[in-house]
Predicted model as a PDB file, atoms N, CA, C, CB and O in Angstrom, pLDDT in the B-factor column:
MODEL        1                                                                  
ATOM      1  N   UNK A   1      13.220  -9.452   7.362  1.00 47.00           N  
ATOM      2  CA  UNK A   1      12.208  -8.415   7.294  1.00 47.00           C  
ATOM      3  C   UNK A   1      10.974  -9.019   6.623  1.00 47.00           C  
ATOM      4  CB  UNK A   1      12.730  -7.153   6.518  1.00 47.00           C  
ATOM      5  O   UNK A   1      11.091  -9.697   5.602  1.00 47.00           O  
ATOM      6  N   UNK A   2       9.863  -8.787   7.159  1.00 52.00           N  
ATOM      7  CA  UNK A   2       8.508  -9.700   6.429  1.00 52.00           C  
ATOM      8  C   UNK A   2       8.334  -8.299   5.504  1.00 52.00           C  
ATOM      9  CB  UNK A   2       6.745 -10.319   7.713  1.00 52.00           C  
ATOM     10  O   UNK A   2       8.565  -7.103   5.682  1.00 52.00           O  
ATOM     11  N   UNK A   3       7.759  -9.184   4.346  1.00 53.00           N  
ATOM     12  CA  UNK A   3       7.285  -8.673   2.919  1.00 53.00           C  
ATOM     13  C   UNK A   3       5.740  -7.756   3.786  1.00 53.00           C  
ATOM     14  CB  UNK A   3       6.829 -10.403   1.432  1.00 53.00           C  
ATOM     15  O   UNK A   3       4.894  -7.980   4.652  1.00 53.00           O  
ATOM     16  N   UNK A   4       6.072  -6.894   3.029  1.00 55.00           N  
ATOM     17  CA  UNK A   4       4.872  -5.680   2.812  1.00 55.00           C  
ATOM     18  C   UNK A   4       3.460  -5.639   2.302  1.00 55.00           C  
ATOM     19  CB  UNK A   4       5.309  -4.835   1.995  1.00 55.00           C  
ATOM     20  O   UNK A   4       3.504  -6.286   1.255  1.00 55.00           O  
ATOM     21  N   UNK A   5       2.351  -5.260   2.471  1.00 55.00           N  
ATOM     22  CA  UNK A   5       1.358  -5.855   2.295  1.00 55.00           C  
ATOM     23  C   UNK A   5       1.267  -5.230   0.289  1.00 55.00           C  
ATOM     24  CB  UNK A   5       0.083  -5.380   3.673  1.00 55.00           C  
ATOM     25  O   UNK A   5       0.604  -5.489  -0.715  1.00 55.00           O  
ATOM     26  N   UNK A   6       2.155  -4.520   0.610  1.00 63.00           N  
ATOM     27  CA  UNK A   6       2.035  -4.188  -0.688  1.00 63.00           C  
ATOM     28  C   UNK A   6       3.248  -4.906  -2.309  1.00 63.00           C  
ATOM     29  CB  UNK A   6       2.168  -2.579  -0.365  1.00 63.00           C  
ATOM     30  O   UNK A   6       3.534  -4.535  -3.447  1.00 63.00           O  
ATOM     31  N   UNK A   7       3.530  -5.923  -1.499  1.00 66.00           N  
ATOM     32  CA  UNK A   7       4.869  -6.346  -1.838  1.00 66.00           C  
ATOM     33  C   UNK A   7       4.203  -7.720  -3.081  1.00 66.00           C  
ATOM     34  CB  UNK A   7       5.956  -6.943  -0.123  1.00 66.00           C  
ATOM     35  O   UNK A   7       3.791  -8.803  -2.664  1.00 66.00           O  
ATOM     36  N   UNK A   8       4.233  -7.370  -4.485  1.00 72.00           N  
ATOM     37  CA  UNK A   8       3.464  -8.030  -4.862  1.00 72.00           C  
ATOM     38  C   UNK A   8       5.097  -8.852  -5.896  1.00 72.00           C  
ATOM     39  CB  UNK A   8       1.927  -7.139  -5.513  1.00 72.00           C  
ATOM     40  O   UNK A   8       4.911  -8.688  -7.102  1.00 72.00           O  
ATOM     41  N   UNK A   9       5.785  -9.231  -5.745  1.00 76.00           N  
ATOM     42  CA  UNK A   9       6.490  -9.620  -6.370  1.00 76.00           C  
ATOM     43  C   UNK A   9       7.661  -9.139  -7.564  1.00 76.00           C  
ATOM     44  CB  UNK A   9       5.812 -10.166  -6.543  1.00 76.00           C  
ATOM     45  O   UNK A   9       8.773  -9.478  -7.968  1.00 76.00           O  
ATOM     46  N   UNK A  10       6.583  -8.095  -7.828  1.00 80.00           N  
ATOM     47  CA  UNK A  10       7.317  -7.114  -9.337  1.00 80.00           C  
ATOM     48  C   UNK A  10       8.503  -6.158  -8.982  1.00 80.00           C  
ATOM     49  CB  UNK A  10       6.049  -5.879 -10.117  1.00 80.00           C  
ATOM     50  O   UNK A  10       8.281  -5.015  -8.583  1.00 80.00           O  
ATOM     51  N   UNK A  11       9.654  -6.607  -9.124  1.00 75.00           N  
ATOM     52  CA  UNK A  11      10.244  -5.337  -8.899  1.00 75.00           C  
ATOM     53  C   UNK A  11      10.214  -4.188  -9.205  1.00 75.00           C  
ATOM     54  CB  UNK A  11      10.972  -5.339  -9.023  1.00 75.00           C  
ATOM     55  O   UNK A  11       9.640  -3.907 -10.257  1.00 75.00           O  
ATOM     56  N   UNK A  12      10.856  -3.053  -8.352  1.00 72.00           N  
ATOM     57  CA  UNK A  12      10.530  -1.897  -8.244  1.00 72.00           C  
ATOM     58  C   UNK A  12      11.508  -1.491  -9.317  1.00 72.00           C  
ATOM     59  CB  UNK A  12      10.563  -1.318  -6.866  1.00 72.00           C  
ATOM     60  O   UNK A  12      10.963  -1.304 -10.404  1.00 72.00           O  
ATOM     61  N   UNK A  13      12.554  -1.343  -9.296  1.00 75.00           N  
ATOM     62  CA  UNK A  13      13.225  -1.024 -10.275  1.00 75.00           C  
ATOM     63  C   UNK A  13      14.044  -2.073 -10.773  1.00 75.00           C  
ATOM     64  CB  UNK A  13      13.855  -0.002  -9.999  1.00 75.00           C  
ATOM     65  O   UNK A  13      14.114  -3.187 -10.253  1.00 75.00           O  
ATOM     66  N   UNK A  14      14.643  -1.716 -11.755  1.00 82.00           N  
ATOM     67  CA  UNK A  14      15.292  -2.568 -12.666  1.00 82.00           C  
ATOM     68  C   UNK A  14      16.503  -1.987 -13.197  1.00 82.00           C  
ATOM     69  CB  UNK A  14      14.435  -2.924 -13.717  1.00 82.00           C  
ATOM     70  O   UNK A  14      16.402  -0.767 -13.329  1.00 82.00           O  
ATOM     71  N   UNK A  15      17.904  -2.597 -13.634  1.00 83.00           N  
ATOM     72  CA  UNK A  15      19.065  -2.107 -13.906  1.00 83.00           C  
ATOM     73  C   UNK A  15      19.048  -2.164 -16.056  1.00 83.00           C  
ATOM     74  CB  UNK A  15      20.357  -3.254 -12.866  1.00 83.00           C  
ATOM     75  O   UNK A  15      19.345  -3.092 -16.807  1.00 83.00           O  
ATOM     76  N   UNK A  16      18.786  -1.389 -16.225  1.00 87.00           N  
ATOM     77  CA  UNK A  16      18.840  -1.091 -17.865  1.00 87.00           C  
ATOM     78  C   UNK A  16      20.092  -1.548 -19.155  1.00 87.00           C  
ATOM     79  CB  UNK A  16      18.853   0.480 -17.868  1.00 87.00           C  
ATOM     80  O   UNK A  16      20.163  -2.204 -20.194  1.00 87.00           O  
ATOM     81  N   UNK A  17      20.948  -0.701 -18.261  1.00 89.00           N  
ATOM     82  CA  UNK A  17      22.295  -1.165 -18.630  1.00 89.00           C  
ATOM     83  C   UNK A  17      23.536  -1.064 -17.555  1.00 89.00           C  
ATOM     84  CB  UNK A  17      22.658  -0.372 -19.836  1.00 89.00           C  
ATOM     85  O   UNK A  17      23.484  -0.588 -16.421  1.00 89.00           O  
ATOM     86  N   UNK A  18      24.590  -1.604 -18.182  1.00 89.00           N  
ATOM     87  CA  UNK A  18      25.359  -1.825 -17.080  1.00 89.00           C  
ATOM     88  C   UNK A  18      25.514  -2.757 -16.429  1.00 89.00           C  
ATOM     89  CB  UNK A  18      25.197  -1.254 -16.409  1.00 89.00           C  
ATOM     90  O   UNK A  18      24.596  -3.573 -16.503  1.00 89.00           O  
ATOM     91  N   UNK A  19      26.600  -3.086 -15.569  1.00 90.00           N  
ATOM     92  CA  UNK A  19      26.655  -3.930 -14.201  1.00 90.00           C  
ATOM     93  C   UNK A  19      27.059  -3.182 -13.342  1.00 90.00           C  
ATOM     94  CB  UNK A  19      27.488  -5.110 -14.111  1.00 90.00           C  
ATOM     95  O   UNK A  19      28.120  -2.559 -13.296  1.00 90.00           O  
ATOM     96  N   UNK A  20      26.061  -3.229 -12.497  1.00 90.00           N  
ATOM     97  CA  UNK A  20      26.661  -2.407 -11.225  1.00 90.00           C  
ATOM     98  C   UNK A  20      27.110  -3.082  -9.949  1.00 90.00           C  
ATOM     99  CB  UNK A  20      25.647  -1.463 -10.741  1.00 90.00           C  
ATOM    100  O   UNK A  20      26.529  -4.092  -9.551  1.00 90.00           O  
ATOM    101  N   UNK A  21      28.151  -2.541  -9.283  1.00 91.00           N  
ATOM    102  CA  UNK A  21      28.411  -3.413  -8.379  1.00 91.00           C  
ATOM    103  C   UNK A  21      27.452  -3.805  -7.250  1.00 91.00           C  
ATOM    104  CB  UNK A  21      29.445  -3.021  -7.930  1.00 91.00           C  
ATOM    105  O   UNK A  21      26.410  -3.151  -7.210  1.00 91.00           O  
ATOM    106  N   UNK A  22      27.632  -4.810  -6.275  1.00 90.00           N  
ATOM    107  CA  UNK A  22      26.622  -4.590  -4.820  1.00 90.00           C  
ATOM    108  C   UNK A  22      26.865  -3.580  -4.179  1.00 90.00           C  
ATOM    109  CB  UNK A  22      26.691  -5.595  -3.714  1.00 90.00           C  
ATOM    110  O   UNK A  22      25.838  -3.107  -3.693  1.00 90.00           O  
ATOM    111  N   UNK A  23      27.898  -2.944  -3.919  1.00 93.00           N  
ATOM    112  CA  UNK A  23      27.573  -1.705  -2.926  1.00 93.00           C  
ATOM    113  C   UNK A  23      27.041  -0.821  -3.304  1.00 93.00           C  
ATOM    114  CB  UNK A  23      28.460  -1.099  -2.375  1.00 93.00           C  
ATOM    115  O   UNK A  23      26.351  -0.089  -2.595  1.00 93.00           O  
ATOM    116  N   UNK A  24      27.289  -0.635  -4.857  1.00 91.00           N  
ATOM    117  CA  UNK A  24      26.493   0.529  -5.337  1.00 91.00           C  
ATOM    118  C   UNK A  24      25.124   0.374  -5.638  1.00 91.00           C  
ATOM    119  CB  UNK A  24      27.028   1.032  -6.447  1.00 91.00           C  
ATOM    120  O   UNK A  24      24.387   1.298  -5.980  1.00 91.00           O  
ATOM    121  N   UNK A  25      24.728  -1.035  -5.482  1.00 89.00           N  
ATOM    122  CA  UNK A  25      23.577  -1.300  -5.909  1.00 89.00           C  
ATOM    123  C   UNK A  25      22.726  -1.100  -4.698  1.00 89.00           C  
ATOM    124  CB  UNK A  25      23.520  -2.581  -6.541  1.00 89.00           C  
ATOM    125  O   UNK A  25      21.560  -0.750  -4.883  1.00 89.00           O  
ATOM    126  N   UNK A  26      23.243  -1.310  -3.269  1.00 90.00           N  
ATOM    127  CA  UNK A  26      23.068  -1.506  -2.051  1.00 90.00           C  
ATOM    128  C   UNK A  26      23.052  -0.216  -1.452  1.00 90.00           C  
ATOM    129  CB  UNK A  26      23.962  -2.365  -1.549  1.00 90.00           C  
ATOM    130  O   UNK A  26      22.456  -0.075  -0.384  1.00 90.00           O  
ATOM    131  N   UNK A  27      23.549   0.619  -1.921  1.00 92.00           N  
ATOM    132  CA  UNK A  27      23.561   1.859  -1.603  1.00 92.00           C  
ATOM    133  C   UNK A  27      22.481   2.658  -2.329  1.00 92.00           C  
ATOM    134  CB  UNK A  27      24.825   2.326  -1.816  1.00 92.00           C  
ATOM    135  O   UNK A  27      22.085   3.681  -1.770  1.00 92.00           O  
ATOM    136  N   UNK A  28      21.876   2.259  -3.693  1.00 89.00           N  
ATOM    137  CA  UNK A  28      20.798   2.842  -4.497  1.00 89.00           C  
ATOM    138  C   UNK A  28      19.553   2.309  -3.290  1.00 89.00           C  
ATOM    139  CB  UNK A  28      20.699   2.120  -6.365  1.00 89.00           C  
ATOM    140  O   UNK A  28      18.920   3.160  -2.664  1.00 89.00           O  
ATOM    141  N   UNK A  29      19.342   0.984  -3.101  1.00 88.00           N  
ATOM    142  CA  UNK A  29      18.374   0.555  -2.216  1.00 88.00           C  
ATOM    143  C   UNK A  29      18.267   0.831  -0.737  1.00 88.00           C  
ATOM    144  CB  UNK A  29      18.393  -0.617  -2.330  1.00 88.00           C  
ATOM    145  O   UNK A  29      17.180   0.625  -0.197  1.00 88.00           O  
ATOM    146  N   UNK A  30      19.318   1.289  -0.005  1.00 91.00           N  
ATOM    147  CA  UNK A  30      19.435   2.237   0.612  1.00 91.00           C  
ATOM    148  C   UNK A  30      18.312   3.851   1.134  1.00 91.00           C  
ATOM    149  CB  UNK A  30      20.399   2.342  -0.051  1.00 91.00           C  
ATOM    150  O   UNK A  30      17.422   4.160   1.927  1.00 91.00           O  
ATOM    151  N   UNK A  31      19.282   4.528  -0.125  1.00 90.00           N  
ATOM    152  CA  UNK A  31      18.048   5.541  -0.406  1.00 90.00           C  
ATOM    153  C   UNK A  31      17.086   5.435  -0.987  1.00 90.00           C  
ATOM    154  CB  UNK A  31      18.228   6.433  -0.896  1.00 90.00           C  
ATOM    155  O   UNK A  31      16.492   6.506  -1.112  1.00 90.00           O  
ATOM    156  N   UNK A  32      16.476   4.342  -1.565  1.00 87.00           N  
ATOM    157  CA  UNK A  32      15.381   4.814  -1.374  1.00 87.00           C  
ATOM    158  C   UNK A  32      14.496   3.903  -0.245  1.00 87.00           C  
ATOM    159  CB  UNK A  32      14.826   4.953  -2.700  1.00 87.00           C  
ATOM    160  O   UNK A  32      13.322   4.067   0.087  1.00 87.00           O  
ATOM    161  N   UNK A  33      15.165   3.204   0.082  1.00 87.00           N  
ATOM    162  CA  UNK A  33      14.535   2.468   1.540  1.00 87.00           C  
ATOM    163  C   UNK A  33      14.203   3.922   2.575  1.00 87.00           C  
ATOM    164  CB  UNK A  33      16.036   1.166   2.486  1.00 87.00           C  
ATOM    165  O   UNK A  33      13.172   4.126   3.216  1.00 87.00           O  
ATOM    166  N   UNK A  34      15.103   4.576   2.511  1.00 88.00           N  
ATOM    167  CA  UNK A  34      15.192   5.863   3.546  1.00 88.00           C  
ATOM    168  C   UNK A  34      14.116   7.038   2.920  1.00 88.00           C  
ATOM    169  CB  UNK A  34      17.002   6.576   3.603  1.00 88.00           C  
ATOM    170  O   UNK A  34      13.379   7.841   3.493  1.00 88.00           O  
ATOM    171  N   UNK A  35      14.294   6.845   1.918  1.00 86.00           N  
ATOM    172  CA  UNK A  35      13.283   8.130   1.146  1.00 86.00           C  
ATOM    173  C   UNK A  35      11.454   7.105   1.625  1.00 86.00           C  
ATOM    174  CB  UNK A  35      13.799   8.308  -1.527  1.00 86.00           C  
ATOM    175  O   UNK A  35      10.492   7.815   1.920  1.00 86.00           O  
ATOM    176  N   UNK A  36      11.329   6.003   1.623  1.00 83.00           N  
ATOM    177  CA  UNK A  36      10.079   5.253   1.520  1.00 83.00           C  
ATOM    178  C   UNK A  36       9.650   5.561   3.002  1.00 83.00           C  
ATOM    179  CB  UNK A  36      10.229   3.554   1.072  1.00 83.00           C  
ATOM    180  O   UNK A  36       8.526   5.981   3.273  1.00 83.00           O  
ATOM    181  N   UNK A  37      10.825   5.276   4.132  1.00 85.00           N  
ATOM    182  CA  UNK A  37      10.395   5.342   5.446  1.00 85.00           C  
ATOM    183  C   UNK A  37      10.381   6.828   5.659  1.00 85.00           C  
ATOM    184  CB  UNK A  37      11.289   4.533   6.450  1.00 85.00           C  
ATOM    185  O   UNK A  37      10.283   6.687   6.878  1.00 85.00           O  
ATOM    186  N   UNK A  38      10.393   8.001   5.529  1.00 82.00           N  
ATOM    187  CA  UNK A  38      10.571   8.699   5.532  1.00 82.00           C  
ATOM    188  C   UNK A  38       9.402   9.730   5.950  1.00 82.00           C  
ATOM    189  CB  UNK A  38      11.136   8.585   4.725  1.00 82.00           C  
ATOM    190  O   UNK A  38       8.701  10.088   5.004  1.00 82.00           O  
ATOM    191  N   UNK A  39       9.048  10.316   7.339  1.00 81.00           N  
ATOM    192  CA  UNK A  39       7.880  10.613   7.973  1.00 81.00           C  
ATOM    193  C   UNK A  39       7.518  11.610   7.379  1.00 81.00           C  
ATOM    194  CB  UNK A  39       7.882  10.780   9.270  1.00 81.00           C  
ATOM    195  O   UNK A  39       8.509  12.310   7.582  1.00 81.00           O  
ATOM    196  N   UNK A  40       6.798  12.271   6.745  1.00 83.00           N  
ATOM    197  CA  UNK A  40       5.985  13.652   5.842  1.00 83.00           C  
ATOM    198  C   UNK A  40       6.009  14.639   6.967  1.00 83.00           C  
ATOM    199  CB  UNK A  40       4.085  13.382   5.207  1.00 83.00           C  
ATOM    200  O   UNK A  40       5.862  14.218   8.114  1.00 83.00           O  
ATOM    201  N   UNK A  41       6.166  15.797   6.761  1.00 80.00           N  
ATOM    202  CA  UNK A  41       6.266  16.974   7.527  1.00 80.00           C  
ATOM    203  C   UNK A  41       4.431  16.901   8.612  1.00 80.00           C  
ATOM    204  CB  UNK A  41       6.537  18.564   6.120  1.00 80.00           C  
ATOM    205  O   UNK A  41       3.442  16.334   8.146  1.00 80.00           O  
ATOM    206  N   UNK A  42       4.434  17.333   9.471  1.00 84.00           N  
ATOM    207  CA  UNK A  42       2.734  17.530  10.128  1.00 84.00           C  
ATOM    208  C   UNK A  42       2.032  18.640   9.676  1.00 84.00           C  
ATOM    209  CB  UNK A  42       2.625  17.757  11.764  1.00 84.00           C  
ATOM    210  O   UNK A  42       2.283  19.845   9.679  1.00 84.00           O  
ATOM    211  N   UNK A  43       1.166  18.017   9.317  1.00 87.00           N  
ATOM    212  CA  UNK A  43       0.256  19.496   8.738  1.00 87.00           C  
ATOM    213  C   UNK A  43      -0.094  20.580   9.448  1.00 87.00           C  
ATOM    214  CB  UNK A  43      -1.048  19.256   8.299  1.00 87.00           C  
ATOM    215  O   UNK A  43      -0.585  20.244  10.525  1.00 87.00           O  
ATOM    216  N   UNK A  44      -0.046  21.694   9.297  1.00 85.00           N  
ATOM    217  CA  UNK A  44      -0.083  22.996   9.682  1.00 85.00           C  
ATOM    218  C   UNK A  44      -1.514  22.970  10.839  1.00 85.00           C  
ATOM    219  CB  UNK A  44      -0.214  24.047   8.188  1.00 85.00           C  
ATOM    220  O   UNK A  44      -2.501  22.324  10.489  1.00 85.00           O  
ATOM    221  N   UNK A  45      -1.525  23.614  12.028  1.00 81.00           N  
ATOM    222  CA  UNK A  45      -2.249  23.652  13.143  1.00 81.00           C  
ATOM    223  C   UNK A  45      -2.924  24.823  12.520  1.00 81.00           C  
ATOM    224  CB  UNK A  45      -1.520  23.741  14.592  1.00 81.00           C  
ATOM    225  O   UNK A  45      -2.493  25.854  12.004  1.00 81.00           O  
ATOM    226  N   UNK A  46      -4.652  24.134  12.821  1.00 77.00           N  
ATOM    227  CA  UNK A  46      -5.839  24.656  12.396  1.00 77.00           C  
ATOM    228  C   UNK A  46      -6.158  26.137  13.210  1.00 77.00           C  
ATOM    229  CB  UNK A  46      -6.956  23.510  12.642  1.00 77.00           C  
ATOM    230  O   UNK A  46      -6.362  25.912  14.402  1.00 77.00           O  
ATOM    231  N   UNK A  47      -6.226  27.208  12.954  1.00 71.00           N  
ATOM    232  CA  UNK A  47      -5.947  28.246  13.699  1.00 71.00           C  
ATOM    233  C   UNK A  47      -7.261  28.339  14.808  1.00 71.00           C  
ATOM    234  CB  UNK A  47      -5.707  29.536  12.712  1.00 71.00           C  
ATOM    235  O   UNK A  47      -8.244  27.669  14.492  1.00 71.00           O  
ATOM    236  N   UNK A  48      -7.322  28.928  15.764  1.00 70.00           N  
ATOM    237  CA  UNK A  48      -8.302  29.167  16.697  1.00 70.00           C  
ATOM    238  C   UNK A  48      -8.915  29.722  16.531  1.00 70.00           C  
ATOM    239  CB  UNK A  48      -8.202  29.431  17.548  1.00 70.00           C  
ATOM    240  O   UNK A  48      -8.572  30.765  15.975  1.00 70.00           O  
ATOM    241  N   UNK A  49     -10.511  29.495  16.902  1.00 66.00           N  
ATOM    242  CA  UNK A  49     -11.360  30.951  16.818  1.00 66.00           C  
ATOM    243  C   UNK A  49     -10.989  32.033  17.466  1.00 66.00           C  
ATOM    244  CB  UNK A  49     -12.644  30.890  17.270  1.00 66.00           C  
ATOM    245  O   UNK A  49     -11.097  33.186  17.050  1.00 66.00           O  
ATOM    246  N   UNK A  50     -10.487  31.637  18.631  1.00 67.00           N  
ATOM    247  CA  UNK A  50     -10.082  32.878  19.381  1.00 67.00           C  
ATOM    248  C   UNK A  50      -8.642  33.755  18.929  1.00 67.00           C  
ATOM    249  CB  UNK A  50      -9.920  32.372  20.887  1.00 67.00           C  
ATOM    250  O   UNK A  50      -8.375  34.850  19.424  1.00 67.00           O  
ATOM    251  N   UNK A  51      -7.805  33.090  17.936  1.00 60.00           N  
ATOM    252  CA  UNK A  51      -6.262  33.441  17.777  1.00 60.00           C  
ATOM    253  C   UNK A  51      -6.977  34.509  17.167  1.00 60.00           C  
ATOM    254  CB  UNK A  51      -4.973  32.449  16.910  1.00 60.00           C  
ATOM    255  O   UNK A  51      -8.019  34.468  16.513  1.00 60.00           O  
ATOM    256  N   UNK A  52      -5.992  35.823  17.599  1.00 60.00           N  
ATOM    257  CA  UNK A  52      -6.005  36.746  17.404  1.00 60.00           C  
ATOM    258  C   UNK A  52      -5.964  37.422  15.698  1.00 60.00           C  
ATOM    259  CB  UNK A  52      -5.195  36.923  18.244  1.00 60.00           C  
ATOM    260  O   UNK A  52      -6.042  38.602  15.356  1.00 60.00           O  
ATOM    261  N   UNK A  53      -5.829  36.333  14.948  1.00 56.00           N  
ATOM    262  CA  UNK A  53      -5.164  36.192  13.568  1.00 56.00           C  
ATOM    263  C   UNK A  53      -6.785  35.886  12.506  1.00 56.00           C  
ATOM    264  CB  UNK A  53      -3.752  34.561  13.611  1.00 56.00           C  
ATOM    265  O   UNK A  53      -6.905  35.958  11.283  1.00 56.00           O  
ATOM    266  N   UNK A  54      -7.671  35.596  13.402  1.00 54.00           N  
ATOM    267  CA  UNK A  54      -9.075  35.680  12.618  1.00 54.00           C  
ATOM    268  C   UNK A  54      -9.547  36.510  12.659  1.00 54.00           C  
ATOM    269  CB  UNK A  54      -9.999  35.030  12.807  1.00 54.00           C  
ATOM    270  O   UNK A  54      -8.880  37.487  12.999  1.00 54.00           O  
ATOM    271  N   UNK A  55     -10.816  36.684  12.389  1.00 58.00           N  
ATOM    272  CA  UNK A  55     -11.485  38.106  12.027  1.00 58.00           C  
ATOM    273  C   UNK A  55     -11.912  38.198  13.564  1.00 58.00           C  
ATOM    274  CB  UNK A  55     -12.929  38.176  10.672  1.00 58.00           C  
ATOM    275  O   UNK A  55     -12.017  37.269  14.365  1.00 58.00           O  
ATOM    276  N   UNK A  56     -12.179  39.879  13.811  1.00 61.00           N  
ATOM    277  CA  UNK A  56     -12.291  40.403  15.236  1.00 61.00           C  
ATOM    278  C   UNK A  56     -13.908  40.194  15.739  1.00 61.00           C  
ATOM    279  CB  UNK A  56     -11.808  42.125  15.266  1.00 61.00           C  
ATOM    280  O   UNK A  56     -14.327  40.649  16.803  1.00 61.00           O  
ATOM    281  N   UNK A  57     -14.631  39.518  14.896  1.00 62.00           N  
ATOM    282  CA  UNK A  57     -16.427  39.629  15.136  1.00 62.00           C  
ATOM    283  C   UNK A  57     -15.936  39.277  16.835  1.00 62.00           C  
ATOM    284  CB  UNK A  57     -17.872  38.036  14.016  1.00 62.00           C  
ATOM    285  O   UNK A  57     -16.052  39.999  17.825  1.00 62.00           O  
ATOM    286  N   UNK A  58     -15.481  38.182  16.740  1.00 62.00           N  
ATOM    287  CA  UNK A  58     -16.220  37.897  18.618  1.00 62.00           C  
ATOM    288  C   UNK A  58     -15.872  39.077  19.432  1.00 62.00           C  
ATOM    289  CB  UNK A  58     -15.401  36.366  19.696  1.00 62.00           C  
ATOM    290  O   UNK A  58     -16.484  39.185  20.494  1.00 62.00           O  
ATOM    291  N   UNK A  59     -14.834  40.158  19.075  1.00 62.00           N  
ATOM    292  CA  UNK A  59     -14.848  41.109  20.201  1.00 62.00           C  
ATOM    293  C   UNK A  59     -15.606  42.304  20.132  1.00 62.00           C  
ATOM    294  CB  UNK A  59     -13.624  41.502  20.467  1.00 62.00           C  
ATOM    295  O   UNK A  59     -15.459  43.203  20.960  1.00 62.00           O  
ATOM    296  N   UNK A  60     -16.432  42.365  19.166  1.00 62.00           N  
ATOM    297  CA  UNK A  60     -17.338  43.622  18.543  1.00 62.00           C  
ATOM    298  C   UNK A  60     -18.548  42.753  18.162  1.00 62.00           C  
ATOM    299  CB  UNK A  60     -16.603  44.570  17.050  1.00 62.00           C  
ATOM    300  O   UNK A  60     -19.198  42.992  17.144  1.00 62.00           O  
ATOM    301  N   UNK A  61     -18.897  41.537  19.165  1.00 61.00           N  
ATOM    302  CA  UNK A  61     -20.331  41.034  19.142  1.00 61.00           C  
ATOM    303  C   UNK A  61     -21.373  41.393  20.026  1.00 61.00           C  
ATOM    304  CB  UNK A  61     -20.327  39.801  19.256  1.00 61.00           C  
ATOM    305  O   UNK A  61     -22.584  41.419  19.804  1.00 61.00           O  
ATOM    306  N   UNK A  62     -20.592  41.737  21.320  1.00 65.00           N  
ATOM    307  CA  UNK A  62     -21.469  42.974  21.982  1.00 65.00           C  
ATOM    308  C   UNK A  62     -22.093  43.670  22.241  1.00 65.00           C  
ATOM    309  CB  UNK A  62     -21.548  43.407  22.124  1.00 65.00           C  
ATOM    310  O   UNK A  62     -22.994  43.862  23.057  1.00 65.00           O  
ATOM    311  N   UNK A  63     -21.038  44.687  20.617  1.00 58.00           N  
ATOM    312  CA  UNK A  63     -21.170  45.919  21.186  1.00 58.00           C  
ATOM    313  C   UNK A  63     -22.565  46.733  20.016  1.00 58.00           C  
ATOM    314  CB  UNK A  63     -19.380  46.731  21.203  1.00 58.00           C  
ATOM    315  O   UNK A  63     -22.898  46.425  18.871  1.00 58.00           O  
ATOM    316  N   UNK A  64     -23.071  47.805  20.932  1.00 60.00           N  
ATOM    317  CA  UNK A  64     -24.622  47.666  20.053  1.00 60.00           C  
ATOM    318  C   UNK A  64     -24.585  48.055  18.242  1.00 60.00           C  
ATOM    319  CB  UNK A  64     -25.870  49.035  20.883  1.00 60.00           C  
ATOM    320  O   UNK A  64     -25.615  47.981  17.573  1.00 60.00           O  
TER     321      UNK A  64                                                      
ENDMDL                                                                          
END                                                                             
């Protein structure tokens, strides 16, 4: 896998105490590999002038 443009050497996290095994360690990097790739919801569709859900001026622009 090529290094990231943001990949400056420093690790991201670090183990404090403890020894942890590789799978469990492999499994921490895991999630959050999955949490990092992880696509953000799409932002909410900008409503229409015409959707019925805005104010009614355009159908009482008419009228005298």
């Amino acid at each position: 896998m090529p290094p990231s443009e943001k990949d400056t050497g420093v690790p991201v996290f670090r183990v404090l105490r403890g020894d942890p095994e590789d799978a469990a360690l492999a499994a921490l990097v895991a999630v959050f590999g999955a949490l990092a790739a992880a696509v953000p919801p799409p932002a909410a569709p900008v409503p229409s002038a015409w959707s019925p859900q805005t104010r009614p001026a355009w159908r009482t622009s008419t009228l005298p």
